[in-house]
FIDRENMAR-898779 format. One record per residue: x, y, z of N, C-alpha, C in turn; residue number from 1. Coordinates in pm, whole numbers, m for minus. Layout:
REC / n.X / n.Y / n.Z / ca.X / ca.Y / ca.Z / c.X / c.Y / c.Z / i
REC / X / Y / Z / X / Y / Z / X / Y / Z / NUM
...
//
This chain:
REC / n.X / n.Y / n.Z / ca.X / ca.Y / ca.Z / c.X / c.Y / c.Z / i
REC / 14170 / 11204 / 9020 / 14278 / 11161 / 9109 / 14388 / 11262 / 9095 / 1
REC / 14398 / 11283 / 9196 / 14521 / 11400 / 9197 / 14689 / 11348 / 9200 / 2
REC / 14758 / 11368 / 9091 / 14889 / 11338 / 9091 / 14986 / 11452 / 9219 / 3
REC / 15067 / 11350 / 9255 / 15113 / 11374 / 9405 / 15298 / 11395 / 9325 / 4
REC / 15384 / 11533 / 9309 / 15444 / 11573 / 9267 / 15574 / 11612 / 9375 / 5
REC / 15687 / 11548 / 9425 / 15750 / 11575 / 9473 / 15874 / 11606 / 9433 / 6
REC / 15922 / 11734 / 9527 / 16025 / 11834 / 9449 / 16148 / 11721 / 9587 / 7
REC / 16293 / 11788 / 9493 / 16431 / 11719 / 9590 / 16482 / 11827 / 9506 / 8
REC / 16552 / 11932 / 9628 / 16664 / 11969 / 9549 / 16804 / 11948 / 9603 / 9
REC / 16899 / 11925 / 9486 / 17018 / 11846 / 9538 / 17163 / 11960 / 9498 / 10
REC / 17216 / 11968 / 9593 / 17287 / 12108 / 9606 / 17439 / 12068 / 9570 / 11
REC / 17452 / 12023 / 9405 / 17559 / 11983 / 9369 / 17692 / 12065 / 9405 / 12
REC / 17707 / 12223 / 9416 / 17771 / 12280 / 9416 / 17837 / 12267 / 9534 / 13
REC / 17745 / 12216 / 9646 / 17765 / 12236 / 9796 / 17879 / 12078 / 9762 / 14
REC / 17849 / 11974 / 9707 / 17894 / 11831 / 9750 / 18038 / 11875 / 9720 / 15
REC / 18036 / 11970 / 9546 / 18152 / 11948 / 9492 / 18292 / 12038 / 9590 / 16
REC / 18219 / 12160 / 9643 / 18317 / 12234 / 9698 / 18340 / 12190 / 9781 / 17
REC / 18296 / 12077 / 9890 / 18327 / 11990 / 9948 / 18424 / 11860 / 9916 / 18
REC / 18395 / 11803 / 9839 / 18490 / 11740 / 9825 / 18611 / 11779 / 9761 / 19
REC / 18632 / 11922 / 9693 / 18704 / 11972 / 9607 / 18819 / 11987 / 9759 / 20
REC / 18710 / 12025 / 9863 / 18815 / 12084 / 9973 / 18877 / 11955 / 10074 / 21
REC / 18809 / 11839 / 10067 / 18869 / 11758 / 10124 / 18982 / 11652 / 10052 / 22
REC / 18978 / 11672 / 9889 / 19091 / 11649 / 9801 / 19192 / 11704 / 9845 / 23
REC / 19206 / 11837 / 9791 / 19311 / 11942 / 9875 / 19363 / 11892 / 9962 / 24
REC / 19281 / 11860 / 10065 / 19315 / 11857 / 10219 / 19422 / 11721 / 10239 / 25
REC / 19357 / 11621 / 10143 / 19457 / 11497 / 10169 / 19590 / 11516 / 10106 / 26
REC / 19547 / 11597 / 9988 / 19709 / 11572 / 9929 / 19795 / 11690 / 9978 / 27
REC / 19728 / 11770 / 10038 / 19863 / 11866 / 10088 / 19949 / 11798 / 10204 / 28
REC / 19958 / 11684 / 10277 / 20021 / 11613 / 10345 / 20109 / 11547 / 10250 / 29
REC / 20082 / 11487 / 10158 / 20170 / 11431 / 10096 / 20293 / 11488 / 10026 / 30
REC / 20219 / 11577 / 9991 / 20344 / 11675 / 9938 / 20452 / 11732 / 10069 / 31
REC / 20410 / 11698 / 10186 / 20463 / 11771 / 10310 / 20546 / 11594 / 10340 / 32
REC / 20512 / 11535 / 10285 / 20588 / 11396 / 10367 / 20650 / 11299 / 10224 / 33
REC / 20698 / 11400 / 10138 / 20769 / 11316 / 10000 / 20897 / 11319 / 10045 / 34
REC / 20974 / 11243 / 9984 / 21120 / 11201 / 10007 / 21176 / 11316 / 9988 / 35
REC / 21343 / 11289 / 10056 / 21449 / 11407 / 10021 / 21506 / 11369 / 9918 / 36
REC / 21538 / 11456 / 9818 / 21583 / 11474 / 9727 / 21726 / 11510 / 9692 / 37
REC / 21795 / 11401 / 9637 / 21948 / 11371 / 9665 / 22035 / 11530 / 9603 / 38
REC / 22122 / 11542 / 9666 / 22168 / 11675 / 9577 / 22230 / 11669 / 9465 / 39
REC / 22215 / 11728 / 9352 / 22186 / 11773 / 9228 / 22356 / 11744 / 9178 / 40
REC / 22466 / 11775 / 9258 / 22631 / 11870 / 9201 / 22707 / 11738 / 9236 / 41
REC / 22635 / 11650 / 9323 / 22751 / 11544 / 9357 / 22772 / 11441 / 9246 / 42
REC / 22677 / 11406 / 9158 / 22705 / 11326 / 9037 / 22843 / 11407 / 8933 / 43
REC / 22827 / 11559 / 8918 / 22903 / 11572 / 8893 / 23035 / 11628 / 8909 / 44
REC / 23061 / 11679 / 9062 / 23174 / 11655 / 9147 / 23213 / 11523 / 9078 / 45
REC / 23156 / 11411 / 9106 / 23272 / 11275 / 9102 / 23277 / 11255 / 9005 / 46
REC / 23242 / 11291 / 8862 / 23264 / 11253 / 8735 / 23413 / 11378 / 8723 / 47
REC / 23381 / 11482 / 8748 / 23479 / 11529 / 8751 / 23612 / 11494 / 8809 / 48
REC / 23603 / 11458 / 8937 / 23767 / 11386 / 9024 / 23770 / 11236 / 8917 / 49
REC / 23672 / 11206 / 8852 / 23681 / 11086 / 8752 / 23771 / 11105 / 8663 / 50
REC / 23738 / 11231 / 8584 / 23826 / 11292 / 8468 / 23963 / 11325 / 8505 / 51
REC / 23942 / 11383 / 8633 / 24093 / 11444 / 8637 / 24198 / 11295 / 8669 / 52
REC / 24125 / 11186 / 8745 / 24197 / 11102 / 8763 / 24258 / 11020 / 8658 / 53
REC / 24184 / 11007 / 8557 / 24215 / 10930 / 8440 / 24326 / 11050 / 8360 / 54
REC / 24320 / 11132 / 8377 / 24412 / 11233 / 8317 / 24560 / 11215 / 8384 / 55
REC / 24496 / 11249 / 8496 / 24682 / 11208 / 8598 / 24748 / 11077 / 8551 / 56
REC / 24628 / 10946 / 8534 / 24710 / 10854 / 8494 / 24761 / 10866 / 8341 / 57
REC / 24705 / 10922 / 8269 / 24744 / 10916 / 8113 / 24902 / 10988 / 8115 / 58
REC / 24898 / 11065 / 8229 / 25030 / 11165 / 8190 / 25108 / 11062 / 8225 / 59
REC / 25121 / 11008 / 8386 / 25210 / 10922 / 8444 / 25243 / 10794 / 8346 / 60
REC / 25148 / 10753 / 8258 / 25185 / 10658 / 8146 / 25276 / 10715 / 8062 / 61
REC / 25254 / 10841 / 8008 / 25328 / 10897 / 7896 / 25471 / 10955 / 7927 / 62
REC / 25474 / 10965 / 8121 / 25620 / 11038 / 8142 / 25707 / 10874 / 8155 / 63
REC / 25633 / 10788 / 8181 / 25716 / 10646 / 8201 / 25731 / 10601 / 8032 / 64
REC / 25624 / 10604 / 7964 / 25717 / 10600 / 7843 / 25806 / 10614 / 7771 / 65
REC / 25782 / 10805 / 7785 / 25911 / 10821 / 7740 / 26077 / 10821 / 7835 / 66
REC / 26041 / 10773 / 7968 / 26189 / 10736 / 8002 / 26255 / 10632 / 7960 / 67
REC / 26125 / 10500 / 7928 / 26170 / 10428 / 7864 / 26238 / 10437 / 7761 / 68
REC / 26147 / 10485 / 7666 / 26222 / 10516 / 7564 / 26381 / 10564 / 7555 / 69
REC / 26393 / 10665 / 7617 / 26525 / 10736 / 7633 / 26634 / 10653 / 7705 / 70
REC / 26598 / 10569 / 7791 / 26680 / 10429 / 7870 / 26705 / 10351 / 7733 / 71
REC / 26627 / 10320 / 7683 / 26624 / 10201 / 7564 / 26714 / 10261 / 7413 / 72
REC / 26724 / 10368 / 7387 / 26768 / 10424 / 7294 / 26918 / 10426 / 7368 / 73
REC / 26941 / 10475 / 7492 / 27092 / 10476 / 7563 / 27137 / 10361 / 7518 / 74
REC / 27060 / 10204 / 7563 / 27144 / 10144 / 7590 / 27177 / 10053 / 7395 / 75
REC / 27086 / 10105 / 7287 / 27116 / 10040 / 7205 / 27142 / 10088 / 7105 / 76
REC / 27219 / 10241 / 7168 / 27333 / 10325 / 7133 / 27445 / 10243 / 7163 / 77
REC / 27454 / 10206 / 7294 / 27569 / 10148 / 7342 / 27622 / 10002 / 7299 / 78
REC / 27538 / 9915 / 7280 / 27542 / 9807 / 7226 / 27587 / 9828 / 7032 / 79
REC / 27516 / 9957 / 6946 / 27540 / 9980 / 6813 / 27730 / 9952 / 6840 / 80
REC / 27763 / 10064 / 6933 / 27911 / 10169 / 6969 / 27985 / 9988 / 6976 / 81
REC / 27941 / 9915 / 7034 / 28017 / 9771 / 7080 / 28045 / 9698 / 6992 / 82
REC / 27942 / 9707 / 6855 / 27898 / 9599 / 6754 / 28040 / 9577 / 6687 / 83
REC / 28092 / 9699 / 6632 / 28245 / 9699 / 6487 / 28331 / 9653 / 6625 / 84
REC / 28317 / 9618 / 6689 / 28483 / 9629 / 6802 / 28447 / 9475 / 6756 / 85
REC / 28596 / 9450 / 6715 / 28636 / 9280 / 6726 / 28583 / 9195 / 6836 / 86
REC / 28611 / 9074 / 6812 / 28569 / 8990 / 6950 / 28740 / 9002 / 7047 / 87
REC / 28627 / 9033 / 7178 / 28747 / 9040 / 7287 / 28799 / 8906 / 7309 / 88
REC / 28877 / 8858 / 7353 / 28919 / 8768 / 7449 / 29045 / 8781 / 7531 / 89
REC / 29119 / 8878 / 7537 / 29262 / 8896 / 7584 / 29154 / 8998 / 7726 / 90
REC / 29176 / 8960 / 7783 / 29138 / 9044 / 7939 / 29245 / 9011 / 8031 / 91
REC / 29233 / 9121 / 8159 / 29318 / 9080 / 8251 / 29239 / 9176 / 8407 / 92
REC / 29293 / 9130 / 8519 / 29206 / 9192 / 8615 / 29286 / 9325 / 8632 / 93
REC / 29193 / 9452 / 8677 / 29235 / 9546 / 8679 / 29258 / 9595 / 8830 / 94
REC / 29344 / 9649 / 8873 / 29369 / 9742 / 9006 / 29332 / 9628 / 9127 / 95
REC / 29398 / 9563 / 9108 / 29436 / 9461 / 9214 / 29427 / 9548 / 9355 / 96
REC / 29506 / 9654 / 9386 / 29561 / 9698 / 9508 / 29401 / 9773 / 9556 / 97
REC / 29346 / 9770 / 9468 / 29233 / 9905 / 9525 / 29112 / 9805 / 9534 / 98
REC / 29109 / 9694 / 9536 / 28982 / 9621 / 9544 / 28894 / 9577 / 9403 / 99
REC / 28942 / 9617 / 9262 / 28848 / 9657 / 9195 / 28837 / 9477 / 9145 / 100
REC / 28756 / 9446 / 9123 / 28653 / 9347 / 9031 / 28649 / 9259 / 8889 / 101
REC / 28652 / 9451 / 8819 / 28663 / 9415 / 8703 / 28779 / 9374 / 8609 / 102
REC / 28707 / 9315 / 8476 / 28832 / 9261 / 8372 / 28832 / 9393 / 8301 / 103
REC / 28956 / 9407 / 8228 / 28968 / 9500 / 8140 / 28994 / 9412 / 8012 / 104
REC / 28977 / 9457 / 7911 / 28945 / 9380 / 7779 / 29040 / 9451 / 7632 / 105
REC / 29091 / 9419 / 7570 / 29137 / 9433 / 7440 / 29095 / 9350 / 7335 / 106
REC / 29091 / 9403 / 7212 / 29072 / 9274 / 7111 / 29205 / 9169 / 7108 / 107
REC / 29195 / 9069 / 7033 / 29309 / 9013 / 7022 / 29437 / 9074 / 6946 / 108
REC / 29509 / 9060 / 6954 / 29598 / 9113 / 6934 / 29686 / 9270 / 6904 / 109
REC / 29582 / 9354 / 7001 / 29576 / 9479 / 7044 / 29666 / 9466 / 7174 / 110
REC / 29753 / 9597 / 7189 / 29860 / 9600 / 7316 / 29762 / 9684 / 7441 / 111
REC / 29777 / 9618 / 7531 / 29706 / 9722 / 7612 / 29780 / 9801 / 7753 / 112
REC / 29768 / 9953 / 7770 / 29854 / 10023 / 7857 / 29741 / 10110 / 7897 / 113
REC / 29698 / 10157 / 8041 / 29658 / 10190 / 8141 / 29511 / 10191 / 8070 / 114
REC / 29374 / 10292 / 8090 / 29258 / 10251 / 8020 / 29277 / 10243 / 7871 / 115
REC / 29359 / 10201 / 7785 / 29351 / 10179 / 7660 / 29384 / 10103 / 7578 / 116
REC / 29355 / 10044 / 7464 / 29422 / 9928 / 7332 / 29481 / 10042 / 7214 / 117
REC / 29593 / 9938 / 7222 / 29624 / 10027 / 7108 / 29683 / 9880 / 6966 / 118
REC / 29659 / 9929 / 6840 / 29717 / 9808 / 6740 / 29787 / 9891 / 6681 / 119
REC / 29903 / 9812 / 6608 / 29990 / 9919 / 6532 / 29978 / 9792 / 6372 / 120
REC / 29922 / 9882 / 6279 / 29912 / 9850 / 6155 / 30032 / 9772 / 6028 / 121
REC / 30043 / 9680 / 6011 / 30127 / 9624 / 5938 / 30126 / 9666 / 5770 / 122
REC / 30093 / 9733 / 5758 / 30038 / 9800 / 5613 / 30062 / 9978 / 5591 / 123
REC / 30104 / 10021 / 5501 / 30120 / 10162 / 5423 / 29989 / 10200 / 5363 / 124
REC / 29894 / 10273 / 5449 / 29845 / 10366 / 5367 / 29829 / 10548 / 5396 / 125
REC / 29729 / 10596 / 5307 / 29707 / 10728 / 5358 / 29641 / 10768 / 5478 / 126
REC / 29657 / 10900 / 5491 / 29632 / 10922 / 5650 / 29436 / 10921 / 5644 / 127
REC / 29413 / 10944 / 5553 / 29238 / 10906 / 5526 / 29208 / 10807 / 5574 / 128
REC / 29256 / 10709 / 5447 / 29260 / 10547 / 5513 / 29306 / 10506 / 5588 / 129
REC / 29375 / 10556 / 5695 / 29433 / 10486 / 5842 / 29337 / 10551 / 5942 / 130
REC / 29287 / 10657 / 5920 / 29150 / 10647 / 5965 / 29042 / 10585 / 5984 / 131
REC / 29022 / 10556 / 5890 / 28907 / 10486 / 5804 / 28889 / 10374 / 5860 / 132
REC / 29006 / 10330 / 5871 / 29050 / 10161 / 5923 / 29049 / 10163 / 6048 / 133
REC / 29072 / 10258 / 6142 / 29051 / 10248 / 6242 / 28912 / 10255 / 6316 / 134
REC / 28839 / 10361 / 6269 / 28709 / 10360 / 6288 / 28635 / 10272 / 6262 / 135
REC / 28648 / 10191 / 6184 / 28580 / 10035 / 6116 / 28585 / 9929 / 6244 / 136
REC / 28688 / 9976 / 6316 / 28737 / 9880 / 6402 / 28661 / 9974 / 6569 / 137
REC / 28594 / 10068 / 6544 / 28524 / 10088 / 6690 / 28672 / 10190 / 6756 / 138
REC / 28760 / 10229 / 6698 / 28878 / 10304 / 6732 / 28843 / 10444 / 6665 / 139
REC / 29036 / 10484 / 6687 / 29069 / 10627 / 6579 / 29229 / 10644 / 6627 / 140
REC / 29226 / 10675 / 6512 / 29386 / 10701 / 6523 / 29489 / 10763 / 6612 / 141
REC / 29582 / 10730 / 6644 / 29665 / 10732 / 6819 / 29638 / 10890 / 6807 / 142
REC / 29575 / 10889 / 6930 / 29579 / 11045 / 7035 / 29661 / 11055 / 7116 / 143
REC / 29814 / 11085 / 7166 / 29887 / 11077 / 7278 / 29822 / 11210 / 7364 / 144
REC / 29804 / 11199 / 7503 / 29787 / 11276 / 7578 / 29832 / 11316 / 7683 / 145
REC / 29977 / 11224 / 7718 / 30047 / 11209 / 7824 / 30189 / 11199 / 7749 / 146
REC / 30323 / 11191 / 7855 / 30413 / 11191 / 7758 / 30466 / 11008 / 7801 / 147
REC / 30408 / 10963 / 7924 / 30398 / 10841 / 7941 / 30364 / 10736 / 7837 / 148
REC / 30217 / 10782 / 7788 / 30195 / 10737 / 7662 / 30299 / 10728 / 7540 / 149
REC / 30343 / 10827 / 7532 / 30445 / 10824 / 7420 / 30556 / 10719 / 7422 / 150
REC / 30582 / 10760 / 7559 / 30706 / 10661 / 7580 / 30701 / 10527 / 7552 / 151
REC / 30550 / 10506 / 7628 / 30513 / 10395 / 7593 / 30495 / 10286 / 7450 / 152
REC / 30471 / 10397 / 7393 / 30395 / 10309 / 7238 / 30526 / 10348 / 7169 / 153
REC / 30680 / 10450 / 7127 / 30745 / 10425 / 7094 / 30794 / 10300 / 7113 / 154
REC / 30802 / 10263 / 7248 / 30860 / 10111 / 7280 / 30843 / 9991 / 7182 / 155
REC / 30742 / 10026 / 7103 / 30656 / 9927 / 7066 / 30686 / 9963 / 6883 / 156
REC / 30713 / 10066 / 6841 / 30766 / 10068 / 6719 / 30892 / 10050 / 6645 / 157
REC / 30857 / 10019 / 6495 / 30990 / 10004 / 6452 / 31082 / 10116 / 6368 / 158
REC / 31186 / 10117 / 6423 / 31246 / 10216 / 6390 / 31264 / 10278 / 6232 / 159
REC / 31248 / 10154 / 6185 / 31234 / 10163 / 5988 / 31111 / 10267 / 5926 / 160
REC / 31015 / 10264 / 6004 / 30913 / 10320 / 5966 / 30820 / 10413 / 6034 / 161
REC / 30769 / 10507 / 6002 / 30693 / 10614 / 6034 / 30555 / 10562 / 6068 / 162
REC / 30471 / 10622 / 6221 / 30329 / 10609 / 6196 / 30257 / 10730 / 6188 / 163
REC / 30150 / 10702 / 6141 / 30025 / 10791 / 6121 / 29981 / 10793 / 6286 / 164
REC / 29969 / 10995 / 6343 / 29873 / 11001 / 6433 / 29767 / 11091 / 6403 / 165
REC / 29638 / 11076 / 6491 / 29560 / 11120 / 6463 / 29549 / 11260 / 6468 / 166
REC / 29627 / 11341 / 6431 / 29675 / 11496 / 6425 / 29651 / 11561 / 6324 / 167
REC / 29638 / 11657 / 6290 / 29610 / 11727 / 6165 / 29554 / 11878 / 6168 / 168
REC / 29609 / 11922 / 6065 / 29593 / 12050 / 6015 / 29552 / 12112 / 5901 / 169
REC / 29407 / 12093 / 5893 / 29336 / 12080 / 5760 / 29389 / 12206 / 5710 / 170
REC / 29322 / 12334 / 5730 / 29337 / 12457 / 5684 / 29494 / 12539 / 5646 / 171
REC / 29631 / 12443 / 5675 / 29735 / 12470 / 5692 / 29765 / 12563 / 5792 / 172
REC / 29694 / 12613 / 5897 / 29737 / 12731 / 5911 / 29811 / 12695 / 6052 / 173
REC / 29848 / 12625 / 6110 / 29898 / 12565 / 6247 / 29830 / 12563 / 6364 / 174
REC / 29703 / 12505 / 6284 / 29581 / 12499 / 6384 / 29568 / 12339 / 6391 / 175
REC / 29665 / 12286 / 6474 / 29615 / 12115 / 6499 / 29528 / 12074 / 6572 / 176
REC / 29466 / 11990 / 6541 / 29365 / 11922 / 6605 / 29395 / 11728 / 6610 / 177
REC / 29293 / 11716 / 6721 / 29320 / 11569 / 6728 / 29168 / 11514 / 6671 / 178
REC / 29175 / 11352 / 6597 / 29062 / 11310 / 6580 / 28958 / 11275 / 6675 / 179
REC / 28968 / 11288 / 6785 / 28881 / 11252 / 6893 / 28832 / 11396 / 7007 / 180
REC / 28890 / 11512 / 6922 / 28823 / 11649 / 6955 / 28881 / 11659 / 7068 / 181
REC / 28989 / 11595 / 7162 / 29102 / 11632 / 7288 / 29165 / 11762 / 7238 / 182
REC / 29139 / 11876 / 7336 / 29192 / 11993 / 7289 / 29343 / 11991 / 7263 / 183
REC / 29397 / 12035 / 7165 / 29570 / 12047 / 7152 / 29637 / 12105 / 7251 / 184
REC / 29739 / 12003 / 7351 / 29782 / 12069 / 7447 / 29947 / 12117 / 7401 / 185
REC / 29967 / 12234 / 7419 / 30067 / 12307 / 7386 / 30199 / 12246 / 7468 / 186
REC / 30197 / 12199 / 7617 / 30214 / 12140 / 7723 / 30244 / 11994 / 7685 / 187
REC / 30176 / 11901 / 7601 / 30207 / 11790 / 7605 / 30212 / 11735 / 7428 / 188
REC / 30337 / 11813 / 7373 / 30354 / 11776 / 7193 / 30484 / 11751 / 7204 / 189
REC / 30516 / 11637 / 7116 / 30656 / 11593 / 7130 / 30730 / 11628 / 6926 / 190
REC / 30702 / 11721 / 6922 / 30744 / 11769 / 6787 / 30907 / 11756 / 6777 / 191
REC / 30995 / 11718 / 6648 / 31085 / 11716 / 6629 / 31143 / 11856 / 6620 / 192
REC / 31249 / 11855 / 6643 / 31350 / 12031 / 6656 / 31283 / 12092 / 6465 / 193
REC / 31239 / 12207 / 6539 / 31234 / 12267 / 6397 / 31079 / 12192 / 6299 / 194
REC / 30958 / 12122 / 6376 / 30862 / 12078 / 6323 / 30776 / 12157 / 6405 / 195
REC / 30647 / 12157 / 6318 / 30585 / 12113 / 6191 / 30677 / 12285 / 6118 / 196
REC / 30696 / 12196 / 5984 / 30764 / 12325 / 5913 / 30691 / 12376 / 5753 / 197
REC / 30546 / 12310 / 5738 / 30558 / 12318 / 5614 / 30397 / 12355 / 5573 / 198
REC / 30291 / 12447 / 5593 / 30179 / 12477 / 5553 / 30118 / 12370 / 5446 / 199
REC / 30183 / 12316 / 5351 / 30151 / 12210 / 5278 / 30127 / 12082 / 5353 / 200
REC / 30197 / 12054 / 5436 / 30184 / 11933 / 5523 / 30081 / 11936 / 5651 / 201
REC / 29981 / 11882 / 5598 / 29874 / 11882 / 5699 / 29892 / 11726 / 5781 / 202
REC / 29947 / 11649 / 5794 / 29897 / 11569 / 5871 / 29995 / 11562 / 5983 / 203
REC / 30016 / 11457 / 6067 / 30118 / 11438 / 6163 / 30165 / 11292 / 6148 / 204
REC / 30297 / 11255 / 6202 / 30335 / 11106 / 6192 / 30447 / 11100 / 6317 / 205
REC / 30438 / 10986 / 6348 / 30553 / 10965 / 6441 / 30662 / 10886 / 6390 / 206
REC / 30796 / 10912 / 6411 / 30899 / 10857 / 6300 / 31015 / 10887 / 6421 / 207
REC / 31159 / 10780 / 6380 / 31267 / 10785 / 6431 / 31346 / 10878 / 6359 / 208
REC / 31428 / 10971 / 6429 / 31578 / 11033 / 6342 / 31700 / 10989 / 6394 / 209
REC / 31725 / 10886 / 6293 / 31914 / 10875 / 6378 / 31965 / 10936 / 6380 / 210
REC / 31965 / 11085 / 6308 / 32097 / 11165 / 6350 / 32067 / 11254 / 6510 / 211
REC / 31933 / 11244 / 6585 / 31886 / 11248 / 6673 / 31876 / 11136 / 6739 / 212
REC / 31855 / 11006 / 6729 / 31858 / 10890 / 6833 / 31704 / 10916 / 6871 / 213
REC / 31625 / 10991 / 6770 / 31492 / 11023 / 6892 / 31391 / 11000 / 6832 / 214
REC / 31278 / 10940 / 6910 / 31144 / 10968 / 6826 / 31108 / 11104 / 6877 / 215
REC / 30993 / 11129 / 6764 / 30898 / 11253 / 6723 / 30817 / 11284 / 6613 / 216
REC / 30764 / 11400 / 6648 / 30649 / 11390 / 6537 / 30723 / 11496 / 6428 / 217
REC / 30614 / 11460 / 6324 / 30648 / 11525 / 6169 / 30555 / 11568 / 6117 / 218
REC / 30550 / 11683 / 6087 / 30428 / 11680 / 5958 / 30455 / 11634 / 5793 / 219
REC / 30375 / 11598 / 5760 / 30360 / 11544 / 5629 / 30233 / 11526 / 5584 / 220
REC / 30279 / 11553 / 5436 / 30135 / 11561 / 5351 / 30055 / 11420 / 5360 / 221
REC / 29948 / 11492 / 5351 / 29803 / 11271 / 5415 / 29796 / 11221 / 5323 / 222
REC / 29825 / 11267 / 5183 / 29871 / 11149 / 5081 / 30001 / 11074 / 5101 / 223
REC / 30054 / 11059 / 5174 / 30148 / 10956 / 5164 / 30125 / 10852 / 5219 / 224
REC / 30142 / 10725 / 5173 / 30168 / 10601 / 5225 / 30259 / 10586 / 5347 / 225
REC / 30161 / 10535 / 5468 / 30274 / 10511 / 5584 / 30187 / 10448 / 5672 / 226
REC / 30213 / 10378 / 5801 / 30241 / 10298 / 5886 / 30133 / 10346 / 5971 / 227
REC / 30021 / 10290 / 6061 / 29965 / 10401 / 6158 / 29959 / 10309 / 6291 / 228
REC / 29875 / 10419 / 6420 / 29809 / 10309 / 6521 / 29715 / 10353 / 6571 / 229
REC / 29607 / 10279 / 6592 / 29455 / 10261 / 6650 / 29486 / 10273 / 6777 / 230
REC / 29403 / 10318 / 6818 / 29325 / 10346 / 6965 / 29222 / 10352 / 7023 / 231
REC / 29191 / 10271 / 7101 / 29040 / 10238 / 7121 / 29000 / 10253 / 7342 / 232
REC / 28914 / 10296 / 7399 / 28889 / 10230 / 7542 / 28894 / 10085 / 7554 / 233
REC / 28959 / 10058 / 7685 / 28914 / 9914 / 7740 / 28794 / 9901 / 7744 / 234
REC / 28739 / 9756 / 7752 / 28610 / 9729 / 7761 / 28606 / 9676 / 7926 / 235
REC / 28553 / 9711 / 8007 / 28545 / 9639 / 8154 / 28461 / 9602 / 8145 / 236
REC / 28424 / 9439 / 8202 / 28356 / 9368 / 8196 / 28352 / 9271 / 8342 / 237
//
């Protein structure tokens, strides 16, 4: 019996390059129809206008701070400057004719003449300590700057006794100065005939001469015991 032997040949190479080519074929469409692809710089564009924005605000916080600050330090400067001043209660309204509003204020028993208080001291001491005392009190020792002024606050003294003003001539050399740094006006000093006469005598005082009928000033040494007067601004309120 004869065995019956049949050949098949199967042409793998042919199937594969075939399908190798119809693989290809599908996915090169796909790659032709994939999404657009968002651009790359805009995430960080806006992180950036992010940064700078949070920056603008950090400054605008820090320039309002410190105005605060500098408002807040003004005003409790101003409130410290208020604290030594006695309690007011003597007020009166000011400038009637011009419309104005406000009270003007003295402590009690302080005299008051155009913006100012003035107290005149019932006590003898040195021209240090009549300082001293005045500044305690939110003052400093009488500055005349007008001759109105003068006139004025003589009115108000007694003829027995000498006051302390805030005048002086540390270095002896006839370089006066006032305690409140008002430049010395050459123009407005009411010195007695023949004063200040004495390089030793650094301070100033205001005193009567009867054989003159006049007040004026004196120099005299700031160790002496004598009489003074404070001067302070109104308070408007």
């Amino acid at each position: 019996m004869t065995s019956e032997i049949t050949y098949a040949e199967v042409n793998f190479k042919t199937e594969s390059k075939s399908s190798g080519t119809n693989s290809k074929s599908l996915s090169d469409p796909k790659k032709k129809t994939s999404p657009h692809r968002s651009n790359p710089s805009f995430p960080k564009l806006l992180l950036t206008s992010l940064l700078i924005f949070l920056l603008l605000l950090a400054i605008s916080f820090f320039i309002a701070f410190v105005i605060f600050f500098q408002r807040y330090s003004q005003l409790k400067e101003k409130k410290t400057l208020k604290e030594p001043i006695p309690r007011f209660v003597e007020c009166e309204k000011s400038n009637w004719t011009m419309g104005e509003k406000d009270w003007s204020c003295c402590p009690k028993n302080w005299t008051s003449f155009e913006s100012n208080c003035y107290l005149i001291s019932t006590t003898s001491v040195s021209w240090d300590k009549s300082e001293k005392i005045c500044s305690e009190t939110g003052a400093h020792l009488l500055v005349i700057n007008t001759k109105e002024e003068q006139e004025f606050i003589i009115q108000k003294l007694n003829e027995n006794y000498a006051y302390y003003l805030g005048l002086s001539d540390p270095e002896g050399k006839n370089q006066w100065q006032w305690v409140d740094q008002t430049p010395y006006n050459e123009s407005v000093i009411f010195w007695h005939e023949d004063e200040p006469n004495n390089p030793a005598e650094n301070c100033a005082l205001l005193l009567f001469r009867p054989t003159t009928k006049k007040w004026g000033w004196n120099d005299i040494p700031c160790s002496e015991m004598q009489y003074s007067i404070c001067k302070m601004k109104k308070i408007y309120i």
